[in-house]
N, CA, C and O atoms as a MOPAC input file, in Angstrom:
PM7 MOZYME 1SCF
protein

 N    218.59900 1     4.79700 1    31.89600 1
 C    218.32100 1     5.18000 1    33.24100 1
 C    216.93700 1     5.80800 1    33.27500 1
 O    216.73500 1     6.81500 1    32.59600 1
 N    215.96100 1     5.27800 1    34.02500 1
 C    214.50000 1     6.20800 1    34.09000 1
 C    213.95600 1     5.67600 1    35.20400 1
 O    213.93300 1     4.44800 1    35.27900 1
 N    213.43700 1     6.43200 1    36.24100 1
 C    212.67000 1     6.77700 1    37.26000 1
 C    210.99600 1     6.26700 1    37.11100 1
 O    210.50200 1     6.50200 1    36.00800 1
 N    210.38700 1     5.80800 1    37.80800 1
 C    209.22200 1     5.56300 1    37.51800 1
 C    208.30100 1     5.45600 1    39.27700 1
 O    208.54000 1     4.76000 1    40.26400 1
 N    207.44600 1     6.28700 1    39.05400 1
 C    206.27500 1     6.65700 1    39.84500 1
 C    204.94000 1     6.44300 1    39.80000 1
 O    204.11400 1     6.88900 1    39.00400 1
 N    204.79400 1     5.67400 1    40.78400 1
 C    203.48300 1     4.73000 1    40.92800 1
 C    201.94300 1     5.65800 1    41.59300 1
 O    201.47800 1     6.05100 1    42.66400 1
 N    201.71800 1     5.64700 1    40.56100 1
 C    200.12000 1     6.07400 1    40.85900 1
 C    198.90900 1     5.68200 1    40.44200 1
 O    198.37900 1     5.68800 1    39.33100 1
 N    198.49000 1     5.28200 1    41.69000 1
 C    197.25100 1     4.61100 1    40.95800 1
 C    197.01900 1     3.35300 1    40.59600 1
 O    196.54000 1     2.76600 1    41.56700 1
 N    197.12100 1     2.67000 1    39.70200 1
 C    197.53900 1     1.55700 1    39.00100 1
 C    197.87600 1     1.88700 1    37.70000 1
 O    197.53900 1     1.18200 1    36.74900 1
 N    198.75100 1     3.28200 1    37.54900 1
 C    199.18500 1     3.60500 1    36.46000 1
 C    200.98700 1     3.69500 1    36.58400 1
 O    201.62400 1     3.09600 1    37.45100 1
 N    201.36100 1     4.23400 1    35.93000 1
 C    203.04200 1     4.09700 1    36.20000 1
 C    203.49800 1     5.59000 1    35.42200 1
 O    203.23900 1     6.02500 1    34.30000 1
 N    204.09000 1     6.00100 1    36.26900 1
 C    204.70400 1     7.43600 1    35.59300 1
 C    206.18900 1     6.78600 1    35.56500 1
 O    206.65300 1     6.08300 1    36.46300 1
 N    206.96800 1     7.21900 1    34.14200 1
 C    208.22200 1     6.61300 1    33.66700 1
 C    208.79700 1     8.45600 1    33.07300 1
 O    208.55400 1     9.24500 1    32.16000 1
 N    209.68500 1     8.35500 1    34.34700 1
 C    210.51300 1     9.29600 1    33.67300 1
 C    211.56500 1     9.48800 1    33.50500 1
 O    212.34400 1     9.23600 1    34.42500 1
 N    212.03500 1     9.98900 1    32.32800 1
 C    213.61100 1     9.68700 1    31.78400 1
 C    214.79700 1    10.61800 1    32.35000 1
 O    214.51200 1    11.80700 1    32.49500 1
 N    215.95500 1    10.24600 1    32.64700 1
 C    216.62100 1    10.80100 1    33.42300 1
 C    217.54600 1    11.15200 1    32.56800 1
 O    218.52600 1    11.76500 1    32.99100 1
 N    217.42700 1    10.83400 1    31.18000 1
 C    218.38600 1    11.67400 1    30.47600 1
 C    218.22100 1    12.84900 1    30.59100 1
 O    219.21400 1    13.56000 1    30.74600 1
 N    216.58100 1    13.57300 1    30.54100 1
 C    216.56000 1    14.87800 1    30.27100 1
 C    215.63600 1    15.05000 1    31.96000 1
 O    214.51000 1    15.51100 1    32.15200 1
 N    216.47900 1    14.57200 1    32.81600 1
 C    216.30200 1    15.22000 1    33.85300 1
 C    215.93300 1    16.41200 1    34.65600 1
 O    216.74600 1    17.27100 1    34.99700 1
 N    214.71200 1    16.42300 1    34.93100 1
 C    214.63900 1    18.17600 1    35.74000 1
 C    214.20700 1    17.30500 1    37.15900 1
 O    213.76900 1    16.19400 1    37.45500 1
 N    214.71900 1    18.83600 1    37.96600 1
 C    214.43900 1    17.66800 1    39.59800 1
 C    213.16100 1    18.16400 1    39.98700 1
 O    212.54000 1    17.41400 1    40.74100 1
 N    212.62400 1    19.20000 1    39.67800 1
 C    211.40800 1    19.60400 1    39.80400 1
 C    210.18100 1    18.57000 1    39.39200 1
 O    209.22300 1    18.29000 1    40.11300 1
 N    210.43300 1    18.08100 1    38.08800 1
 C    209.64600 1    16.82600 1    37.59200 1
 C    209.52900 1    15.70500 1    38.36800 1
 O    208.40700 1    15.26800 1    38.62400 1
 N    210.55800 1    15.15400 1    38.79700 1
 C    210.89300 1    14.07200 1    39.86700 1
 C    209.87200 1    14.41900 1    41.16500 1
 O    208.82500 1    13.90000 1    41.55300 1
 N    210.44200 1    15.20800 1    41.50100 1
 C    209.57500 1    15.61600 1    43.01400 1
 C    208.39400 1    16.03200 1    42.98300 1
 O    207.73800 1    15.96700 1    44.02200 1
 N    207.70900 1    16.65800 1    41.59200 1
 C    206.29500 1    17.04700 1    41.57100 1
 C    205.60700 1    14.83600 1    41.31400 1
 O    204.70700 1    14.29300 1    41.95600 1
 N    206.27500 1    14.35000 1    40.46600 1
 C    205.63800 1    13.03700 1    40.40000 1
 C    205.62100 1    12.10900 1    41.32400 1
 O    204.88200 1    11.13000 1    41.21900 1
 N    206.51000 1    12.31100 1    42.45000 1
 C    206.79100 1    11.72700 1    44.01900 1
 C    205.79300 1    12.16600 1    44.79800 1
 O    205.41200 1    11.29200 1    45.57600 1
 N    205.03400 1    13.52800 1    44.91800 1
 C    204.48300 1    13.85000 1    45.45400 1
 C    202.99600 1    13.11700 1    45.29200 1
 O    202.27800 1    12.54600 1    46.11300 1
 N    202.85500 1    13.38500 1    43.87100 1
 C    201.68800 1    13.07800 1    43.26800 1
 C    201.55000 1    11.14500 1    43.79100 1
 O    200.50900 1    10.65500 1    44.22800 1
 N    202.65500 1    10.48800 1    43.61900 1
 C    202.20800 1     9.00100 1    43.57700 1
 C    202.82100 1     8.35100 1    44.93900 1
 O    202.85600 1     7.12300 1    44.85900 1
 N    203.13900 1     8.68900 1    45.73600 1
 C    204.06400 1     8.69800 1    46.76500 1
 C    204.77900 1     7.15600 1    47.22500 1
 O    204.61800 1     6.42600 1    48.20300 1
 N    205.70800 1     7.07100 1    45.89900 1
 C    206.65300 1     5.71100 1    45.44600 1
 C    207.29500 1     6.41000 1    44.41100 1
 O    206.90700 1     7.29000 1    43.64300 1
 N    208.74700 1     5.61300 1    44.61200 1
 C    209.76500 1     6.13100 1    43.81300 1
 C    210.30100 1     4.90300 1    43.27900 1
 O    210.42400 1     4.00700 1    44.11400 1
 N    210.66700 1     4.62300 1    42.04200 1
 C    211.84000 1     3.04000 1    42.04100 1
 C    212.68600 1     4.44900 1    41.05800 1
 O    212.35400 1     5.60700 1    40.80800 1
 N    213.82500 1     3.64700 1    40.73700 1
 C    215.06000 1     4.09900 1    40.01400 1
 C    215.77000 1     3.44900 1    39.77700 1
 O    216.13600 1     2.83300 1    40.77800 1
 N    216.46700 1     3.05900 1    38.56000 1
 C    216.84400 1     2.48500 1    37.95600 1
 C    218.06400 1     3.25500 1    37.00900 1
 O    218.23000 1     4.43100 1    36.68600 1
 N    218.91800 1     1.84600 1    36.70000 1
 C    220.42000 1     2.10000 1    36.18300 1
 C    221.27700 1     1.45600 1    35.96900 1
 O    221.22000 1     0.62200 1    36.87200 1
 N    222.30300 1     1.16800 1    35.22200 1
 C    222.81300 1    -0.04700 1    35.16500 1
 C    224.22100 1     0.40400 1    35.60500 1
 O    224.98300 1    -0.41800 1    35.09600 1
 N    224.84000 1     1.18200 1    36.20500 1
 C    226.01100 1     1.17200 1    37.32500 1
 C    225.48700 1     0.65100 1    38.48900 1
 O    224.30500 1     0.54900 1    38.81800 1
 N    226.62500 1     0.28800 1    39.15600 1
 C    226.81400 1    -0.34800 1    40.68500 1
 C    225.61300 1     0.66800 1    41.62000 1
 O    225.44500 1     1.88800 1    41.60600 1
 N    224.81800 1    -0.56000 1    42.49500 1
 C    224.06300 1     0.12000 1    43.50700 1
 C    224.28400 1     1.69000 1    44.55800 1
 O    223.70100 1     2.71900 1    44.89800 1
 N    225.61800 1     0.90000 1    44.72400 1
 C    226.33500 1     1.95600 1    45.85000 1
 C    226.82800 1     3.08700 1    45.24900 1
 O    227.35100 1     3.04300 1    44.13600 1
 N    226.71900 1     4.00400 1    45.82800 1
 C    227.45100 1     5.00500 1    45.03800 1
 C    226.84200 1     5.18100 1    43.81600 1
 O    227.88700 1     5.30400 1    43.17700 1
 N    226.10800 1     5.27400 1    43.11000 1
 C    225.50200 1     5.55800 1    42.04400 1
 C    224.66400 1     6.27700 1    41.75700 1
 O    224.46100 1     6.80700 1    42.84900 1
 N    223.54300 1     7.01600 1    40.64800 1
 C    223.51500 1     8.08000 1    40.31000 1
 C    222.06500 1     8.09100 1    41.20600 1
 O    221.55700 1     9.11200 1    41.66900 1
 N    221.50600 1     6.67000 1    41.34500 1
 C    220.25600 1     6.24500 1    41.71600 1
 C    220.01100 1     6.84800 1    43.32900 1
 O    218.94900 1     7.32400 1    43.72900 1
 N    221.31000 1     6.69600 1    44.16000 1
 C    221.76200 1     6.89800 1    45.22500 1
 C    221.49600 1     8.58000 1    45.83700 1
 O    221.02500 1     9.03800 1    46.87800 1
 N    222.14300 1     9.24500 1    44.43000 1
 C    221.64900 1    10.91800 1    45.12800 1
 C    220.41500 1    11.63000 1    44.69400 1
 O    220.03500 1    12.70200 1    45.16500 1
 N    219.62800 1    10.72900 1    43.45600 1
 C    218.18800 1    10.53300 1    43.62500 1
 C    217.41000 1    10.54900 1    44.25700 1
 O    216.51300 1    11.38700 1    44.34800 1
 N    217.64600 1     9.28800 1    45.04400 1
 C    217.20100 1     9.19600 1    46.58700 1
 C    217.09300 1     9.88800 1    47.50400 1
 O    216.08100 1    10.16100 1    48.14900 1
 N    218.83100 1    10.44700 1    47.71300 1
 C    218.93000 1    11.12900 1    48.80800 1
 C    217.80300 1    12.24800 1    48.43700 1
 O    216.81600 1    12.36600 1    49.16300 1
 N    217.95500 1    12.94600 1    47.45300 1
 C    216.92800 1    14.36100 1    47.15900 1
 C    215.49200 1    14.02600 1    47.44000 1
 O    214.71300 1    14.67600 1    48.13600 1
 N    215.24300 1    12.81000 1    46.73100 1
 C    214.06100 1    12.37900 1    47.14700 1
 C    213.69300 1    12.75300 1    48.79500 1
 O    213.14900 1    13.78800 1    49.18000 1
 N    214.10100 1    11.73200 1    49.55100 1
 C    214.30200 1    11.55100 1    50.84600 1
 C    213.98500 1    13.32900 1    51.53000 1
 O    213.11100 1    13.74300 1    52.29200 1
 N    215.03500 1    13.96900 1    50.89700 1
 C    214.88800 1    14.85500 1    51.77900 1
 C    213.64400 1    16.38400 1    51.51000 1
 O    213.33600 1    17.32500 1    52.24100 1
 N    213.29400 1    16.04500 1    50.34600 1
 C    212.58200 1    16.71900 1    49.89700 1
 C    211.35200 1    16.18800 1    49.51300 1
 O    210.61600 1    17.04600 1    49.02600 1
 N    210.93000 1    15.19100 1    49.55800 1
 C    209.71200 1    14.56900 1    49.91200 1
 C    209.34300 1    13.31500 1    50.90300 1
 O    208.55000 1    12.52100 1    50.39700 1
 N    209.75300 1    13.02700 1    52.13600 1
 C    209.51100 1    12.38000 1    52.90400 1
 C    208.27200 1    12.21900 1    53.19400 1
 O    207.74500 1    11.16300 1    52.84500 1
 N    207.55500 1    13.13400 1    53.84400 1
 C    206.27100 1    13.17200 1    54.48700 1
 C    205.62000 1    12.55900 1    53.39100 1
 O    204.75700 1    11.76800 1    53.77200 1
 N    205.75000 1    12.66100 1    51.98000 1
 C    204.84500 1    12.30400 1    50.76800 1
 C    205.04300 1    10.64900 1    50.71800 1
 O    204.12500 1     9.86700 1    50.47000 1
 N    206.28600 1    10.30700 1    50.97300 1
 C    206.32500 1     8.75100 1    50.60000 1
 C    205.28100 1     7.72800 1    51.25500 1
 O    204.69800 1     7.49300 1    52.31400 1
 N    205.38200 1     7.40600 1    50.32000 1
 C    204.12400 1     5.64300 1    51.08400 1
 C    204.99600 1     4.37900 1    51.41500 1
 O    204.64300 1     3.49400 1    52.19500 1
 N    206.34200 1     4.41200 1    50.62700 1
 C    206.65600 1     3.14800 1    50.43500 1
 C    208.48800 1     3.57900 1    50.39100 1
 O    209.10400 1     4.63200 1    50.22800 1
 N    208.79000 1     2.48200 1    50.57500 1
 C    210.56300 1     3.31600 1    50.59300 1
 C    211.25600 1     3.53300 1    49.23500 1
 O    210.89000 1     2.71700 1    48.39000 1
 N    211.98600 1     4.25300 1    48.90000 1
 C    212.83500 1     4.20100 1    47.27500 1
 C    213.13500 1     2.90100 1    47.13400 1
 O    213.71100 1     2.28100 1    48.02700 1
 N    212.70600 1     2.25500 1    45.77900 1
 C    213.54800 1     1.69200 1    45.36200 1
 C    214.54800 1     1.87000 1    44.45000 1
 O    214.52800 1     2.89600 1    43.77000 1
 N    215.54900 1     0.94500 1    44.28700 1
 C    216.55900 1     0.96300 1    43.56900 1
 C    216.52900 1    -0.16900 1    42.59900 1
 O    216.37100 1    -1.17100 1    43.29800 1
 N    216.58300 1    -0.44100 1    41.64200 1
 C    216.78500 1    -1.26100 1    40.73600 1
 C    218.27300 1    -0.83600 1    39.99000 1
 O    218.28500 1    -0.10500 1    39.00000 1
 N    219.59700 1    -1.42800 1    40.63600 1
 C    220.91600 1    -1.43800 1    39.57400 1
 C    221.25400 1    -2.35000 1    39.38600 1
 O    220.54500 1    -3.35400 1    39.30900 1
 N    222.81000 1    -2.29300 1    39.20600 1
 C    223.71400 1    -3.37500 1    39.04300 1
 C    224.66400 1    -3.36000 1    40.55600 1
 O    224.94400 1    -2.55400 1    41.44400 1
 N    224.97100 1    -4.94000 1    40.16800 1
 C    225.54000 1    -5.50100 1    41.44200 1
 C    226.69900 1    -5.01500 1    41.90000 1
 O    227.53100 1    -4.91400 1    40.99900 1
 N    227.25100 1    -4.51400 1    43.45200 1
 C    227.98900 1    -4.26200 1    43.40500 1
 C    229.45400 1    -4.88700 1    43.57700 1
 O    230.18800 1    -4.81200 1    44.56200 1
 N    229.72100 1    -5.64200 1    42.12500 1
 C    231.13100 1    -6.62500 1    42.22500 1
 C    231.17400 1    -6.18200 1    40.78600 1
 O    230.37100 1    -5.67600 1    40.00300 1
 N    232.61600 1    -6.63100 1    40.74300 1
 C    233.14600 1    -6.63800 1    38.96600 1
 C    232.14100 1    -7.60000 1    38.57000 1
 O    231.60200 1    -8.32900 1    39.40300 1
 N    231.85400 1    -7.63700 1    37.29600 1
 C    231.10800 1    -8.58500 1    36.51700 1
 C    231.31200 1    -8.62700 1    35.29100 1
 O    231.06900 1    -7.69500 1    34.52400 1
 N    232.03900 1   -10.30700 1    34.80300 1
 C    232.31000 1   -10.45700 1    32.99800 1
 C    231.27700 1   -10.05500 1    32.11100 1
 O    230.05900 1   -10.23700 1    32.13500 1
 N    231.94300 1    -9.53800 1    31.42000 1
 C    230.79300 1    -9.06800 1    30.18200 1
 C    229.73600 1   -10.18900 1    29.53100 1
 O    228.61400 1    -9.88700 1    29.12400 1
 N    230.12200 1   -11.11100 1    29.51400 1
 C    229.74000 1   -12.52200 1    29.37600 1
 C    228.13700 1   -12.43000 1    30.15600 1
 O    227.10500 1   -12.50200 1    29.48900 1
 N    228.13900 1   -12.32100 1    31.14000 1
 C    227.18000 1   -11.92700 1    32.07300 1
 C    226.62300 1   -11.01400 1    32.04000 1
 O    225.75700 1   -11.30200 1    32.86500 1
 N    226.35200 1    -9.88100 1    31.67100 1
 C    225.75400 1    -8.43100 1    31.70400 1
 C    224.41300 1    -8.44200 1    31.27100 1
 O    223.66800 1    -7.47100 1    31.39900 1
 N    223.87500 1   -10.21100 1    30.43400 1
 C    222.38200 1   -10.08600 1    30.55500 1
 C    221.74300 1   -10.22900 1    32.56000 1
 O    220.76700 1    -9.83000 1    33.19600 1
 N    222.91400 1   -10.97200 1    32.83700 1
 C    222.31800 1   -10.96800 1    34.51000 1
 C    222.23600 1    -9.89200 1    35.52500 1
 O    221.67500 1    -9.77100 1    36.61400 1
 N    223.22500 1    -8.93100 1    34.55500 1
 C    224.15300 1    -7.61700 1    35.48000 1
 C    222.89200 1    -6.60600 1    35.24400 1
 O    222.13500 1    -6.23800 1    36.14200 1
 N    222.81900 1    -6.29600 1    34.13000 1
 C    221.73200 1    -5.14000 1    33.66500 1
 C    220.64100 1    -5.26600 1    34.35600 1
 O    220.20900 1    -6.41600 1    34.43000 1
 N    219.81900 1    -4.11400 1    35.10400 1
 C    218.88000 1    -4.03700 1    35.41800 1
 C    217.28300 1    -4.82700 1    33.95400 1
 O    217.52400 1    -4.48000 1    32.79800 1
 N    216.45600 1    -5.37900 1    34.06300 1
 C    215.80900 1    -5.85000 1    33.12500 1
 C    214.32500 1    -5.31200 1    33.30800 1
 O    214.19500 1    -4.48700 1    34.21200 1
 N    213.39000 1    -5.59100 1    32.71800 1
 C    212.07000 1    -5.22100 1    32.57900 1
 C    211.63000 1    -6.21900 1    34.02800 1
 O    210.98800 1    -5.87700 1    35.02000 1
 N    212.08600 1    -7.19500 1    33.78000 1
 C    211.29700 1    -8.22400 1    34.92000 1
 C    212.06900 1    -8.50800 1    36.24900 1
 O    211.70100 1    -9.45800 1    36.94000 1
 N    213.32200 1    -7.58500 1    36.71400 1
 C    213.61100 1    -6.70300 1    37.83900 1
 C    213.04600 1    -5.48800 1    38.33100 1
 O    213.06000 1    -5.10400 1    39.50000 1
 N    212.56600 1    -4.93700 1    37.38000 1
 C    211.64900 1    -3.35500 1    37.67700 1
 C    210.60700 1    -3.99600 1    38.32300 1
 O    210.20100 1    -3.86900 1    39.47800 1
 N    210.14000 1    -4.87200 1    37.19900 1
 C    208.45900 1    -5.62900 1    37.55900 1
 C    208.01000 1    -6.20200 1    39.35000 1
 O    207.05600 1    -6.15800 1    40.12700 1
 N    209.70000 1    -6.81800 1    39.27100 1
 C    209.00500 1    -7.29500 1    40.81600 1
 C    209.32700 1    -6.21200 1    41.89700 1
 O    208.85100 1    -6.24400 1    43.03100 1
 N    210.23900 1    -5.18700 1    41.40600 1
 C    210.63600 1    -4.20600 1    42.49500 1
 C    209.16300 1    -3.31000 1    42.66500 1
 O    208.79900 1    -2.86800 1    43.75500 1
 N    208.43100 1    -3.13600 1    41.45100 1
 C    207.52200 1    -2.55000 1    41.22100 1
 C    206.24700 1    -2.73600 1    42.33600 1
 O    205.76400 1    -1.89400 1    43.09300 1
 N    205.77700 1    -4.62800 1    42.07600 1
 C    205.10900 1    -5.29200 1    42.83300 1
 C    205.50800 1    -5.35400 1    44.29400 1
 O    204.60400 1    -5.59900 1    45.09200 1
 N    206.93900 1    -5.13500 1    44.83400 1
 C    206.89800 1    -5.16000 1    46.30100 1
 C    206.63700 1    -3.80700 1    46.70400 1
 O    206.28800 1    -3.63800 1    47.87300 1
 N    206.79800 1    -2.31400 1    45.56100 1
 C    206.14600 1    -1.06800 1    46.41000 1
 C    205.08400 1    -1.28100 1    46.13400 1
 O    204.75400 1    -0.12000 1    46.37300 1
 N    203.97000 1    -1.82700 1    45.76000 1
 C    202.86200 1    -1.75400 1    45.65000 1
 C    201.98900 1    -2.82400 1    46.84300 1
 O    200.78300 1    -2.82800 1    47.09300 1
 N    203.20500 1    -3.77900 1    47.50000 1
 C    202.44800 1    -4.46900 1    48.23900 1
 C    202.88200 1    -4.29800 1    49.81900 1
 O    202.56600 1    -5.01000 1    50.77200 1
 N    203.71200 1    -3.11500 1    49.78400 1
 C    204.47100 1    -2.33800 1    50.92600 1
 C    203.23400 1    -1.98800 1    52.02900 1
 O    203.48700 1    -1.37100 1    53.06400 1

């Protein structure tokens, strides 16, 4: 799971294992784009109250809307979970549409 904030034409990647929300919102401010990423279901997910904090604690700062990069929200065979998992080249294009927002 890691957060990543667009500034510049640089990319701030931050890890949400060792989560502080202070970090989040000082790098939102600074690049004003959010994506988030995770491999549970869209809805309801951890990406979701991210957001919301985002949202409500840096609005005026945003340029571009949160994205979300998860997993789909249906059961899905394990068989499948290279399609299910969020990937490098799902970030990539979520990346490219806040940047062309």
């Amino acid at each position: 799971m890691f957060s990543i904030a667009l500034h510049g034409n640089g990319v701030l990647c931050i890890d949400l294992r060792s989560f502080v929300h202070v970090g989040v919102l000082q790098s939102v401010v600074k690049t004003g784009r959010l994506l988030v990423s995770h491999e549970a279901p869209v809805t309801g997910g951890f990406a979701a109250e991210i957001s919301s904090t985002v949202q409500e604690e840096c609005f005026l700062n945003l340029e571009a809307p949160i994205t979300r990069v998860c997993g789909y929200d249906t059961p899905f065979p394990h068989i499948f979970e290279p399609f299910y998992i969020p990937d490098k080249w799902k970030c990539f294009d979520a990346v490219k549409r806040m940047i062309n927002y």
